[in-house]
N, C-alpha and C positions, 0 to 999 in steps of 0.2 A: 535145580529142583523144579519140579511139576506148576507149581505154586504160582513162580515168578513169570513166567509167561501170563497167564491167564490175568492177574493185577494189568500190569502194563493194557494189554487187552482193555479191559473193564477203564482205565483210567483214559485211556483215549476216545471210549467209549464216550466218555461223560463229555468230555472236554469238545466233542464233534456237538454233541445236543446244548450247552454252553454256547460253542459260538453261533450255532443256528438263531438260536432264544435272541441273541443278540441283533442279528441280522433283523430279527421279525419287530424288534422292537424300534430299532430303526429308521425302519420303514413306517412304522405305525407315527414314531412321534414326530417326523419330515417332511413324508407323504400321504400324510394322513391314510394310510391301508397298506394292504402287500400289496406286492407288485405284480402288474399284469400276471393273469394265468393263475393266479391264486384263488383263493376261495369265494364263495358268489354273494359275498356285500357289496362286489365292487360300485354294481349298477345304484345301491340303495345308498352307499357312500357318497357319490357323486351326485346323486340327486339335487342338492340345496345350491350346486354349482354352477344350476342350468346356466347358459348366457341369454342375457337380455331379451334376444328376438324371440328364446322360446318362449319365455315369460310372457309375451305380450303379442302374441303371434294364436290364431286360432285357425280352426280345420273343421270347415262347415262341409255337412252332408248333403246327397243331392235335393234332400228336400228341403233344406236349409236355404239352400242356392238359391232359388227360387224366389227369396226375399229379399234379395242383393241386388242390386244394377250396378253395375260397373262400366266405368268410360274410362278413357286416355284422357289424360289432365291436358287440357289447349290454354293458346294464349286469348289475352284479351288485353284490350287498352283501356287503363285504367285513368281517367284525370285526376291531375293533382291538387287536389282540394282540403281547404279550410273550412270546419262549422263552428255555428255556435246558435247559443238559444238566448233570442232577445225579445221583445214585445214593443208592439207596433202603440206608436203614438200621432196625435198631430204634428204638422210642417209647423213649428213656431217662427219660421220664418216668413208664412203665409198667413199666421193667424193674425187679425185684426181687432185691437179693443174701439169699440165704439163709443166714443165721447159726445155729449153734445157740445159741438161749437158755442153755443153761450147760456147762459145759466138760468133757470125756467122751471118750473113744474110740471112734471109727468101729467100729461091727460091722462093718455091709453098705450097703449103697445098691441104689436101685431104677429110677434112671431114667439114661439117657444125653446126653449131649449131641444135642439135634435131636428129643428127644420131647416130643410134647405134652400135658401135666398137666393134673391137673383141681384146684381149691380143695380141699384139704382130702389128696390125695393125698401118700401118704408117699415122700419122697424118702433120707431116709437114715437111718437108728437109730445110736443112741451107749450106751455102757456109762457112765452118768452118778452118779458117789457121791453127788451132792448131790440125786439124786431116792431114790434107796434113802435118806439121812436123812431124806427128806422121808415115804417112806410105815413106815418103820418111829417114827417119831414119833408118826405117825397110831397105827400098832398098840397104841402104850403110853397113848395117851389114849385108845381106842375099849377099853381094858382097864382101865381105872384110872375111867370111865366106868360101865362095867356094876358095878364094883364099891360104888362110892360109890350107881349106885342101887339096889343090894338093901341096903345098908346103908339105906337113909331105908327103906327098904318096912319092914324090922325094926324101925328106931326109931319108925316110925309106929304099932306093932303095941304095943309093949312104952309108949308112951305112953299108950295107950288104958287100960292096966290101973296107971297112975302106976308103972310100974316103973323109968324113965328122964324125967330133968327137962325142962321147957321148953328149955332152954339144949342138952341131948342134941340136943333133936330140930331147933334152929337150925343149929346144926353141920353137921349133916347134910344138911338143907338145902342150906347154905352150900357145902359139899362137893359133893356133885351137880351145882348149877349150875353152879361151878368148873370140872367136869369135861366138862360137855357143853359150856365155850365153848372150852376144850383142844380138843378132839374138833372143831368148825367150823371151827377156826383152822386144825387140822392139816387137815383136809380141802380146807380153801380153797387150804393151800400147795400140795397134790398136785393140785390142778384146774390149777395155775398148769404144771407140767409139759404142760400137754393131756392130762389123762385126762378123761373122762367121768364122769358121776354114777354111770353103770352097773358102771365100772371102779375107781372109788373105794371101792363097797358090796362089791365083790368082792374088793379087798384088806383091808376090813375082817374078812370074812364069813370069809377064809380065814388071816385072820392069816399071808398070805404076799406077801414085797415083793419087787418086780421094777426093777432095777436097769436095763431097756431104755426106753430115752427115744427115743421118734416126734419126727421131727422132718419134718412137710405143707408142700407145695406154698401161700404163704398166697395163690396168683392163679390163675385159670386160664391158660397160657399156653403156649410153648416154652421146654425147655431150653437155654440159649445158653451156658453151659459150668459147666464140672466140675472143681472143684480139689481134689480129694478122693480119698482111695482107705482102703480097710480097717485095721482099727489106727492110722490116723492119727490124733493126739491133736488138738482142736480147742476152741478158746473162744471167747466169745461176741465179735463184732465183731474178732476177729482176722483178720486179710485174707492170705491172699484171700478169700472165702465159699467154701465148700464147692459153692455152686450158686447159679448165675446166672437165672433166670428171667424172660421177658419177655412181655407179653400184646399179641399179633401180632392185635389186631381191629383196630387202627392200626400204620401206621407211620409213619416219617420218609422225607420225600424232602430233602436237603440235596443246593442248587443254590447256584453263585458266580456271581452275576449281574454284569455291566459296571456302574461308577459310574455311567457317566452316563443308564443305565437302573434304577439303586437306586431315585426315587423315585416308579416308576409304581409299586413293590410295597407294597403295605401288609398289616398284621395282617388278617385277617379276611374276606380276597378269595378268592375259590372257584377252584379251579387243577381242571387236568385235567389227565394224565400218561399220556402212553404209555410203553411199557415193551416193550423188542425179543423179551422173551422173550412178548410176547401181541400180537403183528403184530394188528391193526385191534380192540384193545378201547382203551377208556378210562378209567382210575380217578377217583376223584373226591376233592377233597383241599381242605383251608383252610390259607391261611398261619397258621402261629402264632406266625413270629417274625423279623422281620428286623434281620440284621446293627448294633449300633452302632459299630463301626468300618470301615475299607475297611483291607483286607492292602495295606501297604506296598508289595510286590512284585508283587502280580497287580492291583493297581488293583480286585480286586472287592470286592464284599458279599455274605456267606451270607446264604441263602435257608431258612427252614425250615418246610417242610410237613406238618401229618397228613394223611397218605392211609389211605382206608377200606380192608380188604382182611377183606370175611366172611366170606371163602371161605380165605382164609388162604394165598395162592398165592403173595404175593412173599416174596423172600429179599433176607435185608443183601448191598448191595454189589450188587443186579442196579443197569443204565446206564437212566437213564431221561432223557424228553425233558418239560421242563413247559411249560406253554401257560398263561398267564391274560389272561383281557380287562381291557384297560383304558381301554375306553369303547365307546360305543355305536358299532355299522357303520357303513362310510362307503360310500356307491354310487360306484361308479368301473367305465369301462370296464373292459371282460374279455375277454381273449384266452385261445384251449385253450392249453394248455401247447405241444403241437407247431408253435403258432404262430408262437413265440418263439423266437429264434436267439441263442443266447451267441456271441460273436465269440472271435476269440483273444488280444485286448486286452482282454477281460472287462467288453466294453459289452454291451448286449442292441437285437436288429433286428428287425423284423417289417417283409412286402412287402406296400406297399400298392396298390390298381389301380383305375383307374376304367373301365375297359373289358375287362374280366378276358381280356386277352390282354399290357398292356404291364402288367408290376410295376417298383415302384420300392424301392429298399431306405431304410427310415428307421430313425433311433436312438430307440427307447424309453424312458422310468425305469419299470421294472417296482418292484410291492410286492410283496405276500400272494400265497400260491398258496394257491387251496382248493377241491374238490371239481374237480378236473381245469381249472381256469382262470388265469390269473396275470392278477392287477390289473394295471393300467399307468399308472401315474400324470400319466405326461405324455407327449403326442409322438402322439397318433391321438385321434380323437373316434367318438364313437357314431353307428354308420351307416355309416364308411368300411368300404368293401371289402378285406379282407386274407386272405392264404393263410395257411387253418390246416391243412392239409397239405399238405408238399412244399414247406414255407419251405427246410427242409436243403438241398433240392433244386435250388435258387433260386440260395441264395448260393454254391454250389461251380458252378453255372453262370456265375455271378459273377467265380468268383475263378478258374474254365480261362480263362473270354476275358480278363481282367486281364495273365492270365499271358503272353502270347500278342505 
């Protein structure tokens, strides 16, 4: 019958639009779309798929160009250096507390906190008993002295004509000598005051004794303080000192360096120090002591340096920044500073191009920065093309179209 062809027909019909549906479905739930040559979502499909470098990759115009500089990444030798930030004190190895040698009352004082002394300059005078016994002693031997030798000059005299025995004129002798090692002794004790030879012959010469005791500067240095004032009664190493003195041709820089950088520092490594209050100079300084414990609490270890200062410019307490090498340079590419882009997740980016019209943006490990360059330790090689002005430029062109 007529019939039965035309079923069959119609039933393979279906069965062809069946497995097609099938194929399209597929393809839809595998490959996410049809397959090449099919209908035109492919391009809008694909889209969210871009790879990375389109993402972060831009195509500046030629009047855009114009804002770009681009160079070849060179090398540069970078030293390998340690900092840290410590503040500058006195040499307490240099500082001197001034005591008076014996115990007395302040007359006067002569110098201030913050002036600078010389070796030998008087810092303060004391009303001292035990130097007035000291040169009125002297007076009674430098008198018992002259006496004893016109006595021998007489027994010398009255021997010659046997008017006085052997034994007279030993005596006298014996006497004399007595009296001039009295007389040494006393002298020696008043030298002990700090008089001079000149001022010892003057209290003899005048049989008159001065109870004012000089108490010099024993360094040349700064005054760093003053505990003292007039009529104060004061004795020998009783504290506080009446004057602190300190010889500022060194100083200290004390720096708390990170544990796990304590053992690049050693004794006897030559440091350089800038210091905010002298913007682009540098001091020059040796370790002379490193920390034998680390603080509990900061995890660090003090640092302590002599720095030179002949000029005598730093003060205790100025902030300073210390720098020392701890081994020889290493060459590594070098980008300008403006090169470099900080992110806002605190990576670092620099745009690299091979046709200095498309940039791409890539992630750097920067190091050292020095004389206007930042190392880069990894992430560009020497040669590639990169924008060292107008990287800023770049990435916020980056980050409008992002937005967008």
């Amino acid at each position: 019958m007529a019939p039965g062809p035309i079923n069959s027909r119609w039933s393979a019909g279906v069965a062809a639009a069946l497995f097609a549906l099938v194929i399209v479905v597929y393809w839809a739930a595998h490959l996410g779309g049809p397959p090449r040559g099919g209908s035109g979502v492919t391009g809008a499909a694909n889209a969210p798929n871009m790879p990375a470098g389109d993402r972060d990759s831009v195509d500046l115009s030629d009047a855009q160009l114009a804002t770009v500089k681009v160079e070849p990444v060179g090398e540069r030798d970078f030293p390998r250096e340690k900092e840290a930030v410590g503040s500058i004190s006195f040499n307490q190895d240099l500082e001197v507390q001034v005591f008076t040698p014996y115990q007395g009352r302040i007359i006067a004082l002569f110098a201030e906190v913050g002036n600078d002394v010389k070796r030998g300059q008087t810092l303060f005078t004391i009303d001292s008993p035990d130097l007035l016994q000291a040169e009125s002693t002297l007076i009674a031997a430098a008198g018992v002295m002259d006496l004893t030798t016109r006595n021998l000059a007489r027994l010398k005299e009255l021997y010659t004509t046997r008017a006085v025995s052997q034994r007279d004129l030993d005596q006298g002798t014996s006497d004399q000598q007595t009296a001039e090692g009295n007389v040494r002794a006393a002298r020696d004790a008043v030298r002990l005051f700090g008089k001079s030879e000149a001022e010892v012959d003057r209290i003899v010469a005048e049989r008159r004794a001065d109870s004012t005791l000089v108490v010099p500067s024993p360094i040349d240095g700064r005054i760093t303080a003053r505990n003292a004032g007039p009529g104060l009664y004061v004795q020998p190493g009783s504290a506080p000192a009446p004057y602190t003195v300190a010889d500022i041709d060194t100083m200290w820089m004390l720096a708390n360096v990170t544990e796990d950088d304590s053992p690049a520092f050693q004794v006897g490594q030559s440091v350089q120090v800038r210091i905010g209050a002298f913007p682009g100079r540098l001091f020059d300084g040796t370790i002379a002591n490193v920390g034998v414990s680390v603080d509990p609490n900061t995890r660090r270890v003090l640092v302590r340096s002599e720095i030179k200062d002949p000029r005598h410019e730093l003060r205790s307490g100025m902030f300073a920044n210390f720098i020392i090498g701890v081994g020889a340079p290493v060459r590594s590419p070098a980008v300008l500073l403006d090169g470099v882009v900080r992110e806002g997740d605190g990576s670092h980016t620099i745009w690299v191009t091979a046709d200095r019209r498309r940039f791409a943006r890539r992630m750097v490990q920067i190091g050292a920065r020095r004389d206007g360059y930042r190392q880069i330790l990894d992430g560009v090689r020497p040669g590639e093309l990169v924008a060292t002005d107008g990287a800023i430029f770049l990435s916020n062109m980056l980050a409008t179209a992002s937005a967008r």
